[in-house]
Residue frames as a rotation matrix with the C-alpha (Angstrom) as fourth column:
UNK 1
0.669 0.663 0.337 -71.07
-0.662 0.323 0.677 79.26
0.339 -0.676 0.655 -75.63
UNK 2
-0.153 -0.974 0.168 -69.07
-0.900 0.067 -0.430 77.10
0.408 -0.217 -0.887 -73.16
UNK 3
0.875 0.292 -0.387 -69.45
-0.275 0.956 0.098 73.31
0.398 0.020 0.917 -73.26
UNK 4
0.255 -0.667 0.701 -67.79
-0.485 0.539 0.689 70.98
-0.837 -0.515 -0.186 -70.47
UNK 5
-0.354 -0.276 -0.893 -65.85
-0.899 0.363 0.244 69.13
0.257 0.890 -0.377 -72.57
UNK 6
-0.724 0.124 0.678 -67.85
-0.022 0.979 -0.202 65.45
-0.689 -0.161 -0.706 -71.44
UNK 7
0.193 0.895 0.401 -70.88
0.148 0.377 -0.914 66.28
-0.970 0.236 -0.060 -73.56
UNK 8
-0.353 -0.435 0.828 -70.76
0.730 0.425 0.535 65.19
-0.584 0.794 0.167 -77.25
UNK 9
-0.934 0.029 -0.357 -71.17
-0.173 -0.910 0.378 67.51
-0.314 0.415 0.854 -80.22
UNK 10
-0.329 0.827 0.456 -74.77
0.400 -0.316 0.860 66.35
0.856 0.465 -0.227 -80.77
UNK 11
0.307 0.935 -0.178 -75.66
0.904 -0.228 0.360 67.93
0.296 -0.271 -0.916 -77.76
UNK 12
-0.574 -0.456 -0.680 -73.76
0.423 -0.876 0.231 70.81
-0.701 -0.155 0.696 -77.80
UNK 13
-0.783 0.524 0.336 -76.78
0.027 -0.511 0.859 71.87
0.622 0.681 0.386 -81.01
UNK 14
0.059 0.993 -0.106 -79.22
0.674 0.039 0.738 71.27
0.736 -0.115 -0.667 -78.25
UNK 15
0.091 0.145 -0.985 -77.34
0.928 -0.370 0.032 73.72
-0.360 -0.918 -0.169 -75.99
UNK 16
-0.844 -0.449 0.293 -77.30
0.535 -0.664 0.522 76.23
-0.040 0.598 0.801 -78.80
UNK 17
-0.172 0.918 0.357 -81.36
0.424 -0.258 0.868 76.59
0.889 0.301 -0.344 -78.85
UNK 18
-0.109 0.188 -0.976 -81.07
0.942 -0.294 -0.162 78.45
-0.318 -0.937 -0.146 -75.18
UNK 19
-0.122 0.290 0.949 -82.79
0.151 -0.940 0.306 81.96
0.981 0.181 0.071 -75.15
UNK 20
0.084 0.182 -0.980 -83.00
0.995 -0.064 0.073 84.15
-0.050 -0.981 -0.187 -72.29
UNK 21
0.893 0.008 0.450 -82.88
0.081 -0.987 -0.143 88.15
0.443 0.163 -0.882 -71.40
UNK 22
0.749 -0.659 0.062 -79.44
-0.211 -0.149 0.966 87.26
-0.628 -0.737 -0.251 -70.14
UNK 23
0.906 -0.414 -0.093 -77.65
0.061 0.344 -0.937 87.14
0.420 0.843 0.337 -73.18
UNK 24
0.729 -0.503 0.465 -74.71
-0.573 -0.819 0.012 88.05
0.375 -0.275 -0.885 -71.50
UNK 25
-0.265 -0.239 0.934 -74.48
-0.839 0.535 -0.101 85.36
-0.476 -0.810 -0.342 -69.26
UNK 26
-0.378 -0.015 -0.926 -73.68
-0.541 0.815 0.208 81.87
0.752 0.579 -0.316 -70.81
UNK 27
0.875 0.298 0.381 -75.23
-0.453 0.781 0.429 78.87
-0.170 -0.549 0.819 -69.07
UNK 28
-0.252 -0.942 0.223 -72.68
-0.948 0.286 0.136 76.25
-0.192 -0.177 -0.965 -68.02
UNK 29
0.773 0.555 -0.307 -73.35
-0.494 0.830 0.258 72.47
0.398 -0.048 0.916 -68.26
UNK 30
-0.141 -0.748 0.648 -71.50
-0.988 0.062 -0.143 70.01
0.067 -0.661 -0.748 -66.21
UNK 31
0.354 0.572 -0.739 -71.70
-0.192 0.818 0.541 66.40
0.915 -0.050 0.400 -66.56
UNK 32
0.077 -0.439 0.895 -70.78
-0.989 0.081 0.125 65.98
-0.127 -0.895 -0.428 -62.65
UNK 33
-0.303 -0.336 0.892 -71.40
-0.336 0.913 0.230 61.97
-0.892 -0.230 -0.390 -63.35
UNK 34
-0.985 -0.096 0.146 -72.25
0.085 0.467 0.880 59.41
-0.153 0.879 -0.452 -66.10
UNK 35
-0.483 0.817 -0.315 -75.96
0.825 0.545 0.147 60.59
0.292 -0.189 -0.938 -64.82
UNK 36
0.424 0.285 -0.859 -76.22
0.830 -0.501 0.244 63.80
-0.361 -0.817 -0.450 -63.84
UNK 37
-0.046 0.011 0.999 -76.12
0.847 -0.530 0.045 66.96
0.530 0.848 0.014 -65.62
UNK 38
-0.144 -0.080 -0.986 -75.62
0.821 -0.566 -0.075 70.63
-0.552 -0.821 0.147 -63.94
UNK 39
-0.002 0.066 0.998 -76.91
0.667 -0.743 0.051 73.54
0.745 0.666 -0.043 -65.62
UNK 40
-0.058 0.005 -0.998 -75.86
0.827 -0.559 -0.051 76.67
-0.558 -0.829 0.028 -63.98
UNK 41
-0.484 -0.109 0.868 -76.94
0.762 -0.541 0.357 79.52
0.431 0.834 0.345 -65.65
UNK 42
-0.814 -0.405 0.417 -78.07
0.127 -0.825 -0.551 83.29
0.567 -0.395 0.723 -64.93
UNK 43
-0.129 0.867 0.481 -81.98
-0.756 -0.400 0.518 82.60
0.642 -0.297 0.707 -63.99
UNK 44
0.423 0.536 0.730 -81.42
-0.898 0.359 0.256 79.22
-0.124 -0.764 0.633 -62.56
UNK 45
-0.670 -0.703 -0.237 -79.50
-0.686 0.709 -0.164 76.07
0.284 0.053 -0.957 -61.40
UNK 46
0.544 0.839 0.026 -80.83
-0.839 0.544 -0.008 73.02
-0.021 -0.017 1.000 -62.18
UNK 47
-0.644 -0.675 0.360 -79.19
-0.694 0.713 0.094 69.54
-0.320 -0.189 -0.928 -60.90
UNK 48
0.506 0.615 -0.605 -80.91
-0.808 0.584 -0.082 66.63
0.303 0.530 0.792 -63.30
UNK 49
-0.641 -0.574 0.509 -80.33
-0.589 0.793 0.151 63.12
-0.491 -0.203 -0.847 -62.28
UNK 50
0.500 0.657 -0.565 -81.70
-0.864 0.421 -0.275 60.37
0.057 0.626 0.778 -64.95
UNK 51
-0.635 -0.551 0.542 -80.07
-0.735 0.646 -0.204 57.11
-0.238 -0.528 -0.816 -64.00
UNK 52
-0.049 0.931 0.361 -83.47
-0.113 0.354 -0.928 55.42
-0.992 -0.086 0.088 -63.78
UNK 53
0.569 0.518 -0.639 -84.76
-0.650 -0.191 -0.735 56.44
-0.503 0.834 0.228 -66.90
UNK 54
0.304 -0.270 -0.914 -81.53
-0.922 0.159 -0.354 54.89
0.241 0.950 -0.201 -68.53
UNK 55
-0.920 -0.314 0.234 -81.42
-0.340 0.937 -0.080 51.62
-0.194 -0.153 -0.969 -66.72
UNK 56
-0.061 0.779 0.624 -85.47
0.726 0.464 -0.508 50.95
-0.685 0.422 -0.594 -68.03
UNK 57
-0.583 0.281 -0.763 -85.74
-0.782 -0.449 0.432 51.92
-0.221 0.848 0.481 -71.49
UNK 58
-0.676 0.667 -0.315 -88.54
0.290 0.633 0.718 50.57
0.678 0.394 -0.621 -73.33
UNK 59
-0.716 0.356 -0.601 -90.69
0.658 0.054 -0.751 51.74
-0.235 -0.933 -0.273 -70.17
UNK 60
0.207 0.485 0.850 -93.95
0.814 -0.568 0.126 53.52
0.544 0.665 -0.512 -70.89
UNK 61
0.959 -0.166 -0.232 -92.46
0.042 -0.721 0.692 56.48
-0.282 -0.673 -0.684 -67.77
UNK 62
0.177 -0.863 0.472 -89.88
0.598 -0.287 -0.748 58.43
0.782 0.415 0.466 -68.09
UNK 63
0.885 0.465 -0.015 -88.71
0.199 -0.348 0.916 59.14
0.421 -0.814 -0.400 -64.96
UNK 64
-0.209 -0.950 0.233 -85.93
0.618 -0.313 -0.721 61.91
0.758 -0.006 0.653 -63.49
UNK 65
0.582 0.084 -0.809 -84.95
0.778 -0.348 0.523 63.62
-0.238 -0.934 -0.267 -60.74
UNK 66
-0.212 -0.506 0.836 -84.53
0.557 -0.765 -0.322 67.30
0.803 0.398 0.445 -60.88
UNK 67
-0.153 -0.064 -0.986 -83.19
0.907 -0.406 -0.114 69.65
-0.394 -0.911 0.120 -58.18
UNK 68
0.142 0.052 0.989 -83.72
0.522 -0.852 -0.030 73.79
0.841 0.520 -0.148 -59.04
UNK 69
0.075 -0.436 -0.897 -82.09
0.906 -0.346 0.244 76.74
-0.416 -0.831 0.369 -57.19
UNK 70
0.903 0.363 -0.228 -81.78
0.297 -0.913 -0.278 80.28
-0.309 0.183 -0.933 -58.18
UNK 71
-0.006 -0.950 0.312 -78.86
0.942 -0.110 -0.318 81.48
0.337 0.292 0.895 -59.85
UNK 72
-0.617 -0.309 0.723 -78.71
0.091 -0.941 -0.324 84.90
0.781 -0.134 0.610 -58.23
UNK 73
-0.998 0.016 -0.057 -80.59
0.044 -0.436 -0.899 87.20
-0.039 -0.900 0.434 -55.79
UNK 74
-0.529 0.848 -0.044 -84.39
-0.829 -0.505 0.240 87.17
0.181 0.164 0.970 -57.73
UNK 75
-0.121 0.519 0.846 -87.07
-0.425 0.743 -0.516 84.50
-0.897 -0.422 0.131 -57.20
UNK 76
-0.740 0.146 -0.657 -88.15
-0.642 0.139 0.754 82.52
0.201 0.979 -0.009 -60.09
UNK 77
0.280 0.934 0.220 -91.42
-0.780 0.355 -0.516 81.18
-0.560 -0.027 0.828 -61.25
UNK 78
-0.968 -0.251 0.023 -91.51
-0.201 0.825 0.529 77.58
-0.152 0.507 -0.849 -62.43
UNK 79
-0.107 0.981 -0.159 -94.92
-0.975 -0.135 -0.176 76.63
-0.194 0.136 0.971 -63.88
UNK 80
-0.285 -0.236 0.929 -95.53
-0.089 0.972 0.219 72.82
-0.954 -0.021 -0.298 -63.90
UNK 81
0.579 0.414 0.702 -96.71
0.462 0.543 -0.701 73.28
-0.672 0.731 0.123 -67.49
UNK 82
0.736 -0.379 -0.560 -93.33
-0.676 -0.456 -0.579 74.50
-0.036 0.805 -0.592 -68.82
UNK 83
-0.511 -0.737 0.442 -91.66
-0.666 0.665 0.339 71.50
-0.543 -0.121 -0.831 -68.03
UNK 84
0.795 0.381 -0.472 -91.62
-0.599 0.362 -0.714 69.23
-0.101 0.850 0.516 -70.75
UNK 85
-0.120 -0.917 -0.382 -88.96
-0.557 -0.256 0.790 67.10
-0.822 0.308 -0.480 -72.61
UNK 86
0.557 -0.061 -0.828 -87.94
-0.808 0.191 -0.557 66.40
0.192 0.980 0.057 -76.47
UNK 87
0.780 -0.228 0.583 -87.74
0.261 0.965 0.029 62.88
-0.569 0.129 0.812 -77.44
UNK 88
-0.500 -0.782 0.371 -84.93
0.209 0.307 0.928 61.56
-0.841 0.542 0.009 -79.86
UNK 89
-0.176 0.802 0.572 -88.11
0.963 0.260 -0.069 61.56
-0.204 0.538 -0.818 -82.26
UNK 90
-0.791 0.151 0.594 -88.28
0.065 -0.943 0.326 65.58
0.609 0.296 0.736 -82.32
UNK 91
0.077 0.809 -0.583 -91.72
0.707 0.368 0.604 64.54
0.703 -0.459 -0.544 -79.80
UNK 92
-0.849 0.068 0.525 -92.36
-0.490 -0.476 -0.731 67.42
0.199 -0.877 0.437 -76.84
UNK 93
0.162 0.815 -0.557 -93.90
0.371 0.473 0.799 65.43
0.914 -0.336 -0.226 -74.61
UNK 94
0.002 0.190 0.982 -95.51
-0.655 -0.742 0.145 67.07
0.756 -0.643 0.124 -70.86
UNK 95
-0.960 -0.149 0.238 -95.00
-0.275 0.322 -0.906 66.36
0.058 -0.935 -0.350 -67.53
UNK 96
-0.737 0.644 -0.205 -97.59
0.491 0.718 0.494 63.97
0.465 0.263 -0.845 -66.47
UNK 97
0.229 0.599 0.768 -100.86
-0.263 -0.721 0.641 65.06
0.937 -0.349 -0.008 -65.19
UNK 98
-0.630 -0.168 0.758 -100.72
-0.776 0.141 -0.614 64.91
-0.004 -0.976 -0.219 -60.93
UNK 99
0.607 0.730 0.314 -104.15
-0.744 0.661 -0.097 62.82
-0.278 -0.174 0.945 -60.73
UNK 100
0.789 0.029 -0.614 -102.58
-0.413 0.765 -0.494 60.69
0.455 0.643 0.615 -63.46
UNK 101
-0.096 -0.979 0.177 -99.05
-0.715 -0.056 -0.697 60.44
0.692 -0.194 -0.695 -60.99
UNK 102
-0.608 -0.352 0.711 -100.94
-0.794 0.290 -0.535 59.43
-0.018 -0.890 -0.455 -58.49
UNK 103
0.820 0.570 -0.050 -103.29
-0.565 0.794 -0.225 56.73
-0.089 0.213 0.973 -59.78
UNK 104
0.516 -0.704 -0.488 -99.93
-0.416 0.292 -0.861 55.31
0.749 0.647 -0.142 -60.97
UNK 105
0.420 -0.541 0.729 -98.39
-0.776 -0.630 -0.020 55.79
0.470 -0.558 -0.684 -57.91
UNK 106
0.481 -0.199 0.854 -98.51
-0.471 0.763 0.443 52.16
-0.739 -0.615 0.273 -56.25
UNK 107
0.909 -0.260 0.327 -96.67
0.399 0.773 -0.493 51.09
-0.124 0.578 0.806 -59.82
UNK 108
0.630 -0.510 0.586 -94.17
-0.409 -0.859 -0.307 53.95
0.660 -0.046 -0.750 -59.03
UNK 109
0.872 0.048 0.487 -93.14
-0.443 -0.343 0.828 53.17
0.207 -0.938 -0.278 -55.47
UNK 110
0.537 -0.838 0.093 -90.24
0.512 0.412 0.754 50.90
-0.670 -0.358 0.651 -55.63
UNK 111
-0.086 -0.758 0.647 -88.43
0.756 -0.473 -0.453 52.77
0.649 0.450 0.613 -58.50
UNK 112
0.566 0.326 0.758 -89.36
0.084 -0.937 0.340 55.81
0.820 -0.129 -0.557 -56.50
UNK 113
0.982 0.185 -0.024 -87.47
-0.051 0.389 0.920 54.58
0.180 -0.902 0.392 -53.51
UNK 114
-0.044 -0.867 0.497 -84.30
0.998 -0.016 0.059 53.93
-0.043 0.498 0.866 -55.49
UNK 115
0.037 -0.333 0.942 -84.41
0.675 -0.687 -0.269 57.20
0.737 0.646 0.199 -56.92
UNK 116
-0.186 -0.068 -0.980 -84.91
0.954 -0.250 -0.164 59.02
-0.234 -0.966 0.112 -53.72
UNK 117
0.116 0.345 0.931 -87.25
0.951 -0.308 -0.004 61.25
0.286 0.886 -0.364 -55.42
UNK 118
0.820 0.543 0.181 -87.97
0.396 -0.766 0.507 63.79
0.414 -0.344 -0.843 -53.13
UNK 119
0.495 -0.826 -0.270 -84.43
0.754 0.254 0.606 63.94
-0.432 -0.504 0.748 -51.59
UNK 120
0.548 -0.387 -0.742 -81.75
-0.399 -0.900 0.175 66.73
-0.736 0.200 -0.647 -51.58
UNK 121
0.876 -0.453 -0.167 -79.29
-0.249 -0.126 -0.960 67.05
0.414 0.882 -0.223 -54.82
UNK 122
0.858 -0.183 -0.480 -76.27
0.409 0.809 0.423 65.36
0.311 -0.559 0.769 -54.04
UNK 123
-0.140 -0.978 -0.153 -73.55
0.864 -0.196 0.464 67.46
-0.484 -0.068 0.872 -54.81
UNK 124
-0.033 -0.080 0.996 -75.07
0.913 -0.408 -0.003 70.03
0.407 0.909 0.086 -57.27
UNK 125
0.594 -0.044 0.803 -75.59
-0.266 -0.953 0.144 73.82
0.759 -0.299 -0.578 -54.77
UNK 126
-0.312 -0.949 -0.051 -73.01
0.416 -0.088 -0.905 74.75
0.854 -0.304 0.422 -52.82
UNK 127
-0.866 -0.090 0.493 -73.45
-0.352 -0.590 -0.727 76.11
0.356 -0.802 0.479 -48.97
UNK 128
-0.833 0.550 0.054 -76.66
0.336 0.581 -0.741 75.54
-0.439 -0.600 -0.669 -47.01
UNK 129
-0.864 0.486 -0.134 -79.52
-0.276 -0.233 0.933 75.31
0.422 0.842 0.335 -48.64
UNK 130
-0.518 0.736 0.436 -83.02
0.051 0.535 -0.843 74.38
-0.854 -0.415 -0.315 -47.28
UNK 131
-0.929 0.318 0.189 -85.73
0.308 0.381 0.872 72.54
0.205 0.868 -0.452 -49.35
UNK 132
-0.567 0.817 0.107 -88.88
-0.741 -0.562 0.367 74.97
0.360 0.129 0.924 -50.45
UNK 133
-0.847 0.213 0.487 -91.13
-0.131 0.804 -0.580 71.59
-0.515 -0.555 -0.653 -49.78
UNK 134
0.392 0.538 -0.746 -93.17
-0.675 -0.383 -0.631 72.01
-0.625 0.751 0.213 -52.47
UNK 135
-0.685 -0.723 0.083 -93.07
-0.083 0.191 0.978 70.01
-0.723 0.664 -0.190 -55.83
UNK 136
-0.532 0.595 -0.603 -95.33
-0.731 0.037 0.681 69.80
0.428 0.803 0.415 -59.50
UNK 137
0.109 0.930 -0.352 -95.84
-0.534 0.354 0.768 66.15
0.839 0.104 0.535 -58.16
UNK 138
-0.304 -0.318 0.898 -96.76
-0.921 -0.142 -0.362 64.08
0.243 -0.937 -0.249 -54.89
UNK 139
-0.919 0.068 -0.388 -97.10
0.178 0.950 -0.257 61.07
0.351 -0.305 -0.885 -53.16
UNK 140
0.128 0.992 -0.007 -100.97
0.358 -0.040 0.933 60.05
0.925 -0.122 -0.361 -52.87
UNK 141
0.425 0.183 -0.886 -102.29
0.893 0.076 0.444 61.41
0.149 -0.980 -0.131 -49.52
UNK 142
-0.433 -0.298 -0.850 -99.87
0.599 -0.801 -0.024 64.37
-0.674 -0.519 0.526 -49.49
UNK 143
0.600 0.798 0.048 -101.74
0.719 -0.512 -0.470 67.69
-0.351 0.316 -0.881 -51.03
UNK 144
0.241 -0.595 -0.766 -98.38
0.040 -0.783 0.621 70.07
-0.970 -0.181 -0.165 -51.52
UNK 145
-0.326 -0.612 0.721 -98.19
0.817 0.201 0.541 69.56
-0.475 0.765 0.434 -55.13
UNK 146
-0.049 0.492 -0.869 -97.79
0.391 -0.791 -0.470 72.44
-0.919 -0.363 -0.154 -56.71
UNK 147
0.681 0.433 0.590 -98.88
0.714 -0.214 -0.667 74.32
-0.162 0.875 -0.455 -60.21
UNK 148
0.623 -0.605 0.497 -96.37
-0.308 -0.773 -0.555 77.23
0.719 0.192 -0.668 -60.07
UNK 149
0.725 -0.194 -0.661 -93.34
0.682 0.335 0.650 77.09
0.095 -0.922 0.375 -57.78
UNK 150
0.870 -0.355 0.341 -91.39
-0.249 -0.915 -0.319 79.79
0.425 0.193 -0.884 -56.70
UNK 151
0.368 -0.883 -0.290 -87.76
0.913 0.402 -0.068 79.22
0.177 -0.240 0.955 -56.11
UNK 152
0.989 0.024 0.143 -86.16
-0.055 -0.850 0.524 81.62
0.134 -0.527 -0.839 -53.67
UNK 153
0.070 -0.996 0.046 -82.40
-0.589 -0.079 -0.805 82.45
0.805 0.029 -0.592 -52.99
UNK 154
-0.640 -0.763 0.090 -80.99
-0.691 0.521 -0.501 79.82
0.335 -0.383 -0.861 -50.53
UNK 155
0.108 0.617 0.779 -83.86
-0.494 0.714 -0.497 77.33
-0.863 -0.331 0.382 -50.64
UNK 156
-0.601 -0.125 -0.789 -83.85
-0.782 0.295 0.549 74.69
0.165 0.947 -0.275 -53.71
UNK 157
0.204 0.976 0.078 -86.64
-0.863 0.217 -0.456 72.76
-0.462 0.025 0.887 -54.67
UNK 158
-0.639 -0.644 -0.420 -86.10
-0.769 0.551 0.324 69.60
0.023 0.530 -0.848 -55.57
UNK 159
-0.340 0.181 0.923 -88.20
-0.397 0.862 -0.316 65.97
-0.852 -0.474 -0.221 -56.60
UNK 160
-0.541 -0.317 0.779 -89.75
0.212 0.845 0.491 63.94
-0.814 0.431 -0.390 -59.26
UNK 161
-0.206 0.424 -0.882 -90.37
-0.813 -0.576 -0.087 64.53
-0.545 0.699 0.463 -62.75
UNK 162
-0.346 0.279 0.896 -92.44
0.091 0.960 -0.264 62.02
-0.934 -0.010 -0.358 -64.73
UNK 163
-0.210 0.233 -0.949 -93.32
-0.761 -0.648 0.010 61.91
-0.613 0.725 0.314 -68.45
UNK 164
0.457 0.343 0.821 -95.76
0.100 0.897 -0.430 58.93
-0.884 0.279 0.376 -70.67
UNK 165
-0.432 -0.871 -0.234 -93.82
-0.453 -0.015 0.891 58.08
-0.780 0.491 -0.388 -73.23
UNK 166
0.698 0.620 -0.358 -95.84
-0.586 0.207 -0.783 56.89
-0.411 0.757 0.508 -76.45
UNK 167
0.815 -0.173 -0.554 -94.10
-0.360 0.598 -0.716 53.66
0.455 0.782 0.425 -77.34
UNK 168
0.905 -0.361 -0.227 -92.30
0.311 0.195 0.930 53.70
-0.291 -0.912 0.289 -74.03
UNK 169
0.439 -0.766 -0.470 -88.26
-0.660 -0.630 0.410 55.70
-0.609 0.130 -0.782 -73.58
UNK 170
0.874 -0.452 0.181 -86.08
0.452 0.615 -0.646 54.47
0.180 0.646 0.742 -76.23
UNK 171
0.120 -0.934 -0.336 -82.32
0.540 -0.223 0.812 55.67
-0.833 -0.279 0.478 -76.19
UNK 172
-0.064 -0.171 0.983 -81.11
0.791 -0.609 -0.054 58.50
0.608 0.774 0.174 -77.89
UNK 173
-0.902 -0.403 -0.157 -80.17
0.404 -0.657 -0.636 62.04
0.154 -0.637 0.755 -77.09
UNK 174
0.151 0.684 -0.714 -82.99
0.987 -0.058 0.153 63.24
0.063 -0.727 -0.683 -74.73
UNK 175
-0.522 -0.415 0.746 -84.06
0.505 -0.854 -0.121 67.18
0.687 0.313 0.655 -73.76
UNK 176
-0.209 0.621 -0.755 -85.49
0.958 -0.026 -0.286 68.66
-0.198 -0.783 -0.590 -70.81
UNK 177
-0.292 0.353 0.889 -87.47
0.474 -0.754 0.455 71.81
0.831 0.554 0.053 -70.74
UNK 178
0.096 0.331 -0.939 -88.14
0.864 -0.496 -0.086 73.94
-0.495 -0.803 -0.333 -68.20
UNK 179
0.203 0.626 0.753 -90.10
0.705 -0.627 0.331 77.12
0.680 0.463 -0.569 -69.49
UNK 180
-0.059 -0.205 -0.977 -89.32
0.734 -0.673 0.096 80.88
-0.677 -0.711 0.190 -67.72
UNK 181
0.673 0.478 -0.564 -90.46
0.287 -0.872 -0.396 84.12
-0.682 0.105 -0.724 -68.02
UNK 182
0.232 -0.565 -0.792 -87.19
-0.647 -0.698 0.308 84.89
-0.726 0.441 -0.527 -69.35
UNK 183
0.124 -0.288 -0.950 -86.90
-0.992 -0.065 -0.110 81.95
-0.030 0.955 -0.294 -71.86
UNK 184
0.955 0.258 -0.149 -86.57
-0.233 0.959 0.163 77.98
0.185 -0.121 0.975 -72.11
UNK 185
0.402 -0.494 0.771 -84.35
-0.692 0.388 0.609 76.37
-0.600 -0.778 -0.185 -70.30
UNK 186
0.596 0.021 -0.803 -82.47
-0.466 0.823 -0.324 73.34
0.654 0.567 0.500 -72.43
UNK 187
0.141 -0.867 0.477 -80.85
-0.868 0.123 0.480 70.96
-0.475 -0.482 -0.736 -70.49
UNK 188
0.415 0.079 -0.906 -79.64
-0.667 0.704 -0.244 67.43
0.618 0.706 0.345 -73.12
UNK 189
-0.142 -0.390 0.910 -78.90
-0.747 0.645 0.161 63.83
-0.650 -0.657 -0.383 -71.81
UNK 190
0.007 0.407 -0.913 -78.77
-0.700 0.654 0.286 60.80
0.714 0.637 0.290 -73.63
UNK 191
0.279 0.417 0.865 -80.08
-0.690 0.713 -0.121 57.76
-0.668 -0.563 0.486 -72.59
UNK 192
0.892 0.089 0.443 -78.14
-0.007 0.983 -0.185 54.36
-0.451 0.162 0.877 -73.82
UNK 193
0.553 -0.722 -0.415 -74.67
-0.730 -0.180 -0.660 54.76
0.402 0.668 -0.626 -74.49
């Protein structure tokens, strides 16, 4: 397996637990910044931005911005209830409920603003790309949030991922999840270094 050389050897064991029916094809990882993680692999590219998250630890939200694009010519199915991520603690904890996003939502709005949740990936797909418009969750008032999303070849899909933290985010090496037909997704970050 081929590891950029920025990420450290404990998360090079979390990039060891990837399964897929593409054995063939290795996933790539990329720290592109001191924030921002690139997984490009054979079912799907997935630009993670967690800034946020690691400038409020201790917060009971865990909150990241994640961009997704097809790695090839097939659609893919995201399901908002394979997206998870593994505490430091060993903890899989789920993406929040929507209702619960948006009751929240007016304590949301200025971090949300910073993060430019909903916003294109900055640097992470190459060529033109238009955004599916579609995400798990939304801003009160707007109905487009969606249980499944399909990600199509030159559209990428891209906004906020939220997650209650029991005992609120603490630092330590961090895992996203993102569930597919063909296998889980791992993408590691740490938070406090």
């Amino acid at each position: 397996m081929r590891i950029h050389r920025l990420l450290t050897p404990v998360l090079a064991a979390g990039l060891c637990a990837f399964s897929g029916a593409h054995s063939s094809t290795t996933p790539e990882f990329t720290q592109r910044a001191k924030h921002v993680v690139v997984y490009d692999g054979p079912e799907i590219k997935a630009h993670l931005e967690y800034w946020w998250a690691d400038d409020y630890l201790s917060t009971s939200n865990l909150m990241l911005k994640l961009s997704l694009m097809v790695g090839g010519t097939q659609s893919t199915e995201v399901r908002r209830e394979g997206i998870a991520v593994l505490s430091p603690d060993g903890s899989t904890i789920p993406l929040v409920d929507p209702m619960e996003f948006q009751r929240q939502y007016p304590d949301l709005i200025s971090a949300l603003d910073l993060n430019n949740a909903w916003g294109p990936p900055l640097e992470a797909f190459s060529g033109i790309r238009k955004n599916c418009g579609r995400w798990f969750l939304t801003r009160p008032g707007n109905f487009r949030d969606q249980p499944i999303l399909t990600v199509i070849p030159g559209y990428y899909c891209s906004g906020l991922l939220v997650f209650a933290v029991p005992g609120g985010v603490r630092p330590g090496e961090w895992v996203l999840i993102i569930g597919l037909e063909e296998g889980d997704v791992r993408i590691p970050f740490t938070l406090g270094e």
